[in-house]
C-alpha positions as CSV (number, residue, x, y, z in Angstrom):
1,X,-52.7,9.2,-60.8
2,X,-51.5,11.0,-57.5
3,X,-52.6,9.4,-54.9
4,X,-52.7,12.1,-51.6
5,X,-52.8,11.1,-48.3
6,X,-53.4,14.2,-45.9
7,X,-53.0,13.8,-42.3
8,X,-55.6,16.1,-40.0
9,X,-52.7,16.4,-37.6
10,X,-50.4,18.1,-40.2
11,X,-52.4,20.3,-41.2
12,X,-54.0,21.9,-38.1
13,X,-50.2,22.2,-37.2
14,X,-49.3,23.7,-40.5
15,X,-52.5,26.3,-40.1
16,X,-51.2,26.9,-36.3
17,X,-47.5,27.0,-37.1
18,X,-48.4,29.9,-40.1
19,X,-51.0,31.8,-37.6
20,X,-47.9,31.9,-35.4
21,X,-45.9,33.2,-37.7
22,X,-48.0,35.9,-39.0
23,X,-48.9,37.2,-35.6
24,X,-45.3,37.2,-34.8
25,X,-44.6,39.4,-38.1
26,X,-47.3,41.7,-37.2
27,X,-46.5,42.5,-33.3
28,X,-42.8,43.1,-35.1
29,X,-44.5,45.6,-37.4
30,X,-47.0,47.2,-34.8
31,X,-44.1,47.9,-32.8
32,X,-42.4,50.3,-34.9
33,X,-45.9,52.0,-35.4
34,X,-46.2,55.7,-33.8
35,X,-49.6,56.3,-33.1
36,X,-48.9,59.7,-31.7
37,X,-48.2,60.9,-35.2
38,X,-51.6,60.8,-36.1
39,X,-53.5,64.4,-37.7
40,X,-56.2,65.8,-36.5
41,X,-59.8,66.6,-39.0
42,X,-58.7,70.2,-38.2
43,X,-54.7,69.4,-40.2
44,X,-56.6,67.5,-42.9
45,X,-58.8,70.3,-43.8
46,X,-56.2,72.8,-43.8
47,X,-53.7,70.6,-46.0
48,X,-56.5,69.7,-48.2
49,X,-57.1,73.9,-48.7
50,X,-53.8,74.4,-49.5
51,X,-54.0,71.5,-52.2
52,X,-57.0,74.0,-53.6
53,X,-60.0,71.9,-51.8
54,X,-62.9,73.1,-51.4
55,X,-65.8,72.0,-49.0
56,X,-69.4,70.9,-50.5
57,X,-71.5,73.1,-48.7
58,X,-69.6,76.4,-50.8
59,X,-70.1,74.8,-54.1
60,X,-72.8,77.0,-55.8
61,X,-76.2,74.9,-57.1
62,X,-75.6,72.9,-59.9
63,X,-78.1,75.5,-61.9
64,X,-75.9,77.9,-61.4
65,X,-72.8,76.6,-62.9
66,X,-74.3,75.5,-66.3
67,X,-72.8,77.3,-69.5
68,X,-75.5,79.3,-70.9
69,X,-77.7,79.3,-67.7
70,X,-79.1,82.5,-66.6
71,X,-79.9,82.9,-62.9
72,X,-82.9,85.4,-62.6
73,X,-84.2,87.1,-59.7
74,X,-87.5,85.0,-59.3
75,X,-85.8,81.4,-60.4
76,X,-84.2,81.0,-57.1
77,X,-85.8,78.0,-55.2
């Protein structure tokens, strides 16, 4: 049987020594982060229209796009 013996001391030090080290890492990476190249709602729509998008609001009913459905004058809710 293995017989463990932790110390309290070496392992806050271990949990501080790798909090050190990953804040370190990600001040590095933040660094090299542009945040002026971020896009506006307005460039996401209009990439997302050129991809063939559409918004929710012009997509008909869902009556209205059934196969075999037939939209009549006084059905319209």
């Amino acid at each position: 049987m293995i017989n463990f013996n932790f110390n309290i001391k070496s392992i806050v030090l271990g949990i501080g020594i790798g909090i050190i080290i990953t804040s370190l890492i990600s001040i590095i990476y933040l660094a090299g982060n542009d945040t002026k190249n971020t896009i506006t709602n307005e460039e996401i729509i209009s990439r997302a229209a050129k991809l063939g998008m559409v918004k929710s609001s012009s997509i008909p009913e869902i009556k209205k796009v059934l196969p075999g459905y037939d939209l009549k004058e006084g059905d319209k809710e």
